[in-house]
N, C-alpha and C positions, 0 to 999 in steps of 0.2 A: 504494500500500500504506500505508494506515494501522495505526501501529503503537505503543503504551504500552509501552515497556520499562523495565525495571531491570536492573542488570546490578552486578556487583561482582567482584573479585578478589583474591586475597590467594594470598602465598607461604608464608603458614602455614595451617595446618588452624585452621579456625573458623566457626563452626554461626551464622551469620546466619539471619535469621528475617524474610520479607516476605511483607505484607499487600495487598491491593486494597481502599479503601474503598468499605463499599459503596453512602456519598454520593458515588461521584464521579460528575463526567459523562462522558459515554459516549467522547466525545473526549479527556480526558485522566484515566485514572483515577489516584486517587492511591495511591500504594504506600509500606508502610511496612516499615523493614527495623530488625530489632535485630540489634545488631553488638555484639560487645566491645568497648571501651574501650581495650583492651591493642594494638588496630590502627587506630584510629581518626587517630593522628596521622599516618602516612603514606597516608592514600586521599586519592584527589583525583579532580578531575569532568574527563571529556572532556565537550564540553556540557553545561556546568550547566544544568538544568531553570531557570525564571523562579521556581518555587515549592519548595520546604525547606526544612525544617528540620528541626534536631534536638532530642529531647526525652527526654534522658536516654541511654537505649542505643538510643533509636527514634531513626530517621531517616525523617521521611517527606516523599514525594516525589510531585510532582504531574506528569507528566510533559507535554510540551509536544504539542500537536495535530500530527499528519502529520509525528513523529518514528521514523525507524526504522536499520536496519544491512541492506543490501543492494549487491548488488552485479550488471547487467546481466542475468541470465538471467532468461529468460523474459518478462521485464516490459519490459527492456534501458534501463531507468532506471539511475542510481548515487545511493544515500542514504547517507550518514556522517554523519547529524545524532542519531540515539540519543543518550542519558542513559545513561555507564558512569561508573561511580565506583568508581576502581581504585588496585590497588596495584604499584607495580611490582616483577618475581618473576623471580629468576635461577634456575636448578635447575628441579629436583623439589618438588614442590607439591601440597595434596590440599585442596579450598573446598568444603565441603558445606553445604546449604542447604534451609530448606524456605518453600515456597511457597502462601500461601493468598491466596483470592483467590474474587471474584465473574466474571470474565471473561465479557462478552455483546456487545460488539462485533465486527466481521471486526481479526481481528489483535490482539485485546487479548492482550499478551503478557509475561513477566516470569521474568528465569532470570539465568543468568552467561553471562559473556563473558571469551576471550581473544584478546588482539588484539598483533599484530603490527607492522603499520602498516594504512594505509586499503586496500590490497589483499587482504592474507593475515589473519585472524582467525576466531575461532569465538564463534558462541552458542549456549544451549540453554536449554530451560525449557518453560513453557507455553506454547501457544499457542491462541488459539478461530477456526475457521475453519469458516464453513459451520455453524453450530451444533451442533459437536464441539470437544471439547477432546482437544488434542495431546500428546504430550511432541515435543517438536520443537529438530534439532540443524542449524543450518547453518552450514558449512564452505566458508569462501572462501579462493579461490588465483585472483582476477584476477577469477573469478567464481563467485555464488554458489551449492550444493548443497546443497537443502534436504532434510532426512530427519524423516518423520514415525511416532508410533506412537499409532493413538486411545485417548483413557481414554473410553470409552461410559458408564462409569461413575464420572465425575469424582468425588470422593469432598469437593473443599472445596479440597482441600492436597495438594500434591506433592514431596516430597524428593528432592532433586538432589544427585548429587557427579562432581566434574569433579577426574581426577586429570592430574597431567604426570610421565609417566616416562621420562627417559632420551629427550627430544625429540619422543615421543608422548603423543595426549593422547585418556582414557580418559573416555567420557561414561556415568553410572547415573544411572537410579530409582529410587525405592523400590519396592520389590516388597511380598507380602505375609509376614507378620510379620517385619519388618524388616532383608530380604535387600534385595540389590540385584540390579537388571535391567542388563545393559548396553544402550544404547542405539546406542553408536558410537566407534569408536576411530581419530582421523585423526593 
């Protein structure tokens, strides 16, 4: 499974903004994310990518070839090599984000992620599989559970919000005029 991710997390609500360039190459595309300032001193990299930087409130990111978050099913490989750049979040929490992007690789992909340790964690976001684009949620507990919903009508951009309440954690989309879809609640 070849996979491009970005991933980010935060224990405050805050509207991150990521890019897909669309110089990148097919193996590692680069992704650029604007972040506030007001959080930017506590994120840090599980897997630093070889390539980023930042440029102002952009952060962009190139991410590294036959990188991804898996775990045994189906495939019955184990990956923990992904690019997250996280923050660490005690409580209740709500990271909304949106997502633009040329995706045309198998697996080009790019969303949030919450992780636990290398067993138990969740991502979500897009994904391009089969020359469809996804909203796509997987949820590991030793192994992983992948959940998909096609956009047939990829539109460019996708808005994500991943809440945590009360030990539960609630996955949306944007829906149309600016409701949210639930996608998945583990």
């Amino acid at each position: 499974m070849q996979a491009k991710s970005f991933s980010c997390h935060s224990r405050r609500r805050f509207t991150p903004r990521v890019r897909t360039g669309t110089e990148a190459q097919s193996l590692c595309p680069e992704v650029r994310h604007l972040f506030d300032r007001r959080y930017s001193f506590s994120m840090i990299w599980f897997n630093e990518p070889e390539t980023w930087k930042q440029e102002g409130e952009t952060l962009i990111v190139r991410a590294n070839p036959q990188t991804d978050f898996w775990r045994k099913t189906h495939y019955g490989f184990i990956r923990d090599n992904g690019h997250f750049y996280y923050q660490k979040a005690v409580g209740d929490f709500t990271v909304e984000t949106e997502l633009h992007g040329e995706f045309a690789s198998l697996y080009d992909q790019a969303g949030l992620m919450v992780r636990l340790n290398p067993a138990f964690w969740l991502k979500t976001g897009i994904e391009y599989v089969n020359d469809i684009h996804y909203v796509s949620a997987v949820v590991t507990r030793e192994y992983s559970d992948w959940s998909v919903v096609p956009l047939y009508a990829y539109p460019g951009s996708l808005r994500l919000r991943l809440r945590r309440e009360s030990g539960t954690v609630v996955i949306e989309y944007g829906g149309p005029q600016d409701s949210w879809v639930m996608l998945r609640t583990a």
